[in-house]
N, C-alpha and C positions, 0 to 999 in steps of 0.2 A: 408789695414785696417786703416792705420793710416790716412788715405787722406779724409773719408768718416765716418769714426767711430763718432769722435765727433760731427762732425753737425746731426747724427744720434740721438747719445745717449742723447747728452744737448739740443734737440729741444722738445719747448713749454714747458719746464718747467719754472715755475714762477720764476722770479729773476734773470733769467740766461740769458745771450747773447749772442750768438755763430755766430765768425766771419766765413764772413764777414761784418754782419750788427750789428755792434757795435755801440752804442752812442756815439756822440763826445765827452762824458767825458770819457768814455771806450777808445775810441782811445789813448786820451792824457796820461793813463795811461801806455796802452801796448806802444807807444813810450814811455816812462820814465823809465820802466823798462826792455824793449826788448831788445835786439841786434837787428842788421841789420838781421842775418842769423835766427834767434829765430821767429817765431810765433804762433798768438794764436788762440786757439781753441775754448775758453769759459771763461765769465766772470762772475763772482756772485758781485752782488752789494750787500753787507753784512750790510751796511747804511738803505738799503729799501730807500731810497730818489734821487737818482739818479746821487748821488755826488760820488758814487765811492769809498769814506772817506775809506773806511772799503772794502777790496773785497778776493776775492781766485781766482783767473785765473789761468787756466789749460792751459798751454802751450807745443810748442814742443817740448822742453826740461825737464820739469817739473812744480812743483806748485806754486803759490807765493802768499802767505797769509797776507794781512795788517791786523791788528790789531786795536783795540780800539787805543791805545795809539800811533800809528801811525810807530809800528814797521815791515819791512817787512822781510818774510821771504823765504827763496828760498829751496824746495826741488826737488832733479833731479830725474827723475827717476829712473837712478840707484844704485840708497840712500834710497830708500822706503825700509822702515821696517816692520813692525806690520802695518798694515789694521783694525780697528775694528770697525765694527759697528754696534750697543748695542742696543738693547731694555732697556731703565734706567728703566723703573719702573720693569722689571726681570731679572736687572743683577749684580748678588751676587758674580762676581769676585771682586767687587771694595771694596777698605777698606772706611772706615766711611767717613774721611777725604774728599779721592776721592767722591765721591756717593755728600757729601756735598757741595762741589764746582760747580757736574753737576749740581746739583736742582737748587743753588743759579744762576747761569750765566745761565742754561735752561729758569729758573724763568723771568729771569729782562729780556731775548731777546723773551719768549711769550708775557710778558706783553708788550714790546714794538710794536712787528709785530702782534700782538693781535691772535696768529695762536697758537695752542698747539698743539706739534710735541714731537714722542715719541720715535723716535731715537736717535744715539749720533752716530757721526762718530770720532774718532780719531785717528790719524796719526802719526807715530814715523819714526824715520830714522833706519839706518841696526845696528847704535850700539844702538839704544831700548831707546835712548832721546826724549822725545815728542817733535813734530814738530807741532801741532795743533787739535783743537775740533771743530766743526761743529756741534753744540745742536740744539738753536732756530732759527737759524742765520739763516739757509735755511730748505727747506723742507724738509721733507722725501724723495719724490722721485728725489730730486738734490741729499740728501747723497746717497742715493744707488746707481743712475746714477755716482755718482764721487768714491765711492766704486769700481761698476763696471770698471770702467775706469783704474783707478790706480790697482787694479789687473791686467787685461788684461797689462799691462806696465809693473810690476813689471815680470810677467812669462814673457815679450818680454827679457827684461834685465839682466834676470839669464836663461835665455838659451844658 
């Protein structure tokens, strides 16, 4: 599964690149953050511009998420927590606050990608810390594709 899954799951989706035919800026990434023994599966350019600035790479050991501000983050998979992925405009778990924050960063990453996407993916580790959101950043069918994904990993890892 693991050999065939992701160039299955992440192909032809917009914004996504699944090795082996990654961009030379996607190379220089997964060299900077790889191990030697580590590789990858799938890249999202979260910039939309092909810089890379901004990405989520799905690797075989886990996720790794840059940020706006140039933070990265490392989740393994088996550290995956909560999975959820939201319809925002009907999902009445979220207190004001939350709901607030998806609209405003939903907001500013439609306006930017000019794309209006009505899911929310986000991602917490096994002690229930958020680990990241996926609003406008990417599509719908990359958040379910990476949903997808990250379940099927999660039940590998707690069996």
């Amino acid at each position: 599964w693991d050999s065939i899954a992701p160039s299955v799951i992440f192909a032809n989706i917009q914004g996504c690149h699944v090795a082996p035919d990654l961009p030379q800026a996607a190379v220089a990434i997964v060299s900077q953050h790889l191990s030697f023994f580590d590789y990858a599966n799938a890249i999202f350019d979260l910039a939309h511009d092909g810089s890379f600035r901004r990405f989520f790479l799905v690797a075989s050991h886990g996720v790794l998420y840059k940020d706006a501000l140039g933070n990265v983050g490392l989740l393994r998979y088996e550290d995956v927590g909560e999975i959820a992925l939201q319809n925002r405009a009907t999902n009445n778990k979220l207190g004001v606050w939350e709901k607030l924050t998806q609209q405003i960063t939903g907001t500013l990453a439609e306006y930017f990608s000019g794309k209006q996407e009505r899911f929310s993916l986000d991602l917490y580790r096994g002690d229930s810390t958020h680990f990241c959101s996926l609003t406008g950043l990417v599509t719908d069918e990359a958040k379910s594709a990476i949903y997808r994904y990250l379940t099927r990993k999660k039940q590998q890892f707690q069996a």
